[in-house]
C-alpha positions, 0 to 999 in steps of 0.5 A: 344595507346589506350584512357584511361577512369576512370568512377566513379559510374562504377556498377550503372545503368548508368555507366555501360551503360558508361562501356559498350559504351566505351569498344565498341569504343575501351578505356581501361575502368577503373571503379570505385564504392564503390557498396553502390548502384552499383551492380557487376552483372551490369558489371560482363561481362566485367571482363574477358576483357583485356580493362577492369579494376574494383578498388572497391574505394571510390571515396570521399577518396583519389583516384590515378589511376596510368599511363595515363588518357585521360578522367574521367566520374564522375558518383558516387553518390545514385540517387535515392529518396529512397536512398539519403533520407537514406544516406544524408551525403554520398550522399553530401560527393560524390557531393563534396569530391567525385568530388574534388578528381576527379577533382585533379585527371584530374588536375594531369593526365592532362585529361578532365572530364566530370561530372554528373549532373542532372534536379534536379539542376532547383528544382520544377521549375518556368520556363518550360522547362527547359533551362540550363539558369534557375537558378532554384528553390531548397530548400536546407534544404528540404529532397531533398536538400541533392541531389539537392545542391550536384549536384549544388556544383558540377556544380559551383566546376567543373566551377572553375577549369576550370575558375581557372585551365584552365581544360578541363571539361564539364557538363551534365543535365540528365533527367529522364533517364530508361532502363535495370539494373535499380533496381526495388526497388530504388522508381523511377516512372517507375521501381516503376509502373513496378515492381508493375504491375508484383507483381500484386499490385496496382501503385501507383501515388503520388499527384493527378498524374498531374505532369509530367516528361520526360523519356530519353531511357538510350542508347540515353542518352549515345549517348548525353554524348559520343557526349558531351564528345568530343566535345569542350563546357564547359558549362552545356547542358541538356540531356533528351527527351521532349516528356513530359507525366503526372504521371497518364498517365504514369501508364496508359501507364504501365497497358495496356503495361503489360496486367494487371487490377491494379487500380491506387491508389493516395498517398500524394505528397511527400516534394517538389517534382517536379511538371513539367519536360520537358529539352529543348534540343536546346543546345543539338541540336545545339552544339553537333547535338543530340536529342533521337530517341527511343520513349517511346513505345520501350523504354518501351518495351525493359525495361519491357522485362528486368525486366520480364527476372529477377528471381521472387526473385528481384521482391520482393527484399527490398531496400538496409540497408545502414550503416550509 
């Protein structure tokens, strides 16, 4: 009988990455989303598959999926600065209502679970890079707090079950990770830069440009959590590329790439953002033999094809209105 997988989150940028990976190595996928960020359009082609089902759910209610299930991705939650600074309480309730139903679910179902986390966990950090060892350093009563603190809610929610329950799970750190469906409007560095360049409009760098992040090519990614997911390690293992490049260089890098003559403009740096981000990737290495393999430059270019392939109306497309 084929694998079953749940994945939560299925429309957003990364799950549906997950959807289409899965479908690809043969499981009977069911996602689920509430579309508050997710988009139908990211999975609409898998529909008319056999092995592919969709439950349009809130994940921080109740959830039952019937039959079997082998293993459970829990991806749902607003990612963005943009869209977690809008809706807090949503965004607390899916790191903490959302992952104790998901975590009942694999308890019942007898299935392992694999849960999103994220270099958000290490706050502005003290250390770098940024070892799984480190603690951290987060504000919980920031306006990042309310991502921060859910994601490591999560993390120490997901450890009890598996401490107390003896359920099987594991734990991933995403870094800054890009590439097609994201949305333009969701306030990340680079769709910002991009979207940017193609209205023609100045970028804009916050601060003076020296903090730095790491950008993961969203296909390596996937490679790390399918590798993770199978393999045999409970404990919280960074996925991300270390190769590390300023925010300043950074929209340097999207000028020349897109053959445009934007300024880079400076605004102040926003409350508590993150001065330096670089994984170290040892674990990664070590335990599930994986580190990325596209460079920035394909990466890049495979994502600015993408959102010049999008029509003229996405790139003037403001952020969603959620309901409170």
């Amino acid at each position: 009988m084929k694998k079953r997988i749940l994945i939560t989150g299925a429309a957003g940028f990364l799950g549906s990455h997950l959807c289409d990976r899965f479908i690809k190595e043969g499981y009977e996928v069911i996602g689920m989303d509430n579309l508050i960020t997710g988009d139908l359009k990211n999975i609409e082609h898998l529909f008319p598959l056999e092995n592919f089902h969709f439950y349009h759910h809130d994940v921080s209610k109740f959830t039952y999926v019937p039959g079997k299930l082998d293993y459970i991705l829990h991806f749902a939650s607003p990612a963005s600065p943009i869209d977690y600074l809008k809706i807090p309480i949503q965004t607390l309730k899916v790191g903490s209502l959302g992952i104790h139903n998901c975590l009942g679910l694999a308890k019942e179902k007898g299935a392992r679970i694999l849960i999103a986390s994220t270099s958000e966990v290490y706050g502005d950090p003290l250390v770098h890079p940024q070892s799984e060892d480190y603690w951290g350093n987060v504000n919980p009563v920031g306006p990042r707090g309310v991502y921060d603190e859910a994601k490591r809610f999560q993390e120490a929610i997901t450890m009890a079950y598996h401490t107390y329950h003896k359920l099987e799970t594991r734990i991933v750190r995403i870094f800054n990770t890009y590439g097609p469906r994201m949305r333009l409007n969701d306030g990340r560095a680079l769709p910002a830069f991009i979207g940017q360049a193609l209205r023609g409009e100045d970028l804009t760098v916050f601060g003076d440009g020296s903090q730095t992040r790491s950008f993961c090519f969203v296909d390596d990614l996937v490679e790390g959590i399918y590798r993770l997911l199978l393999s045999d390690y409970p404990h919280p293992v960074n996925i991300g590329n270390p190769d590390e490049i300023s925010l300043k260089e950074f929209a340097e890098e999207v000028i020349k790439l897109t053959g445009t003559h934007q300024k880079i403009v400076y605004k102040p740096l926003p409350v508590d953002d993150p001065k330096q981000r670089q994984p170290d990737i040892t674990r990664a290495k070590e335990i599930l033999g994986w580190q990325p393999t596209i460079t920035r430059s394909e990466g890049l270019r495979i994502t600015y094809e993408y959102f010049k392939s999008l029509p003229k109306e996405e790139l003037y497309k403001l952020p969603k209105d959620f309901k409170k």
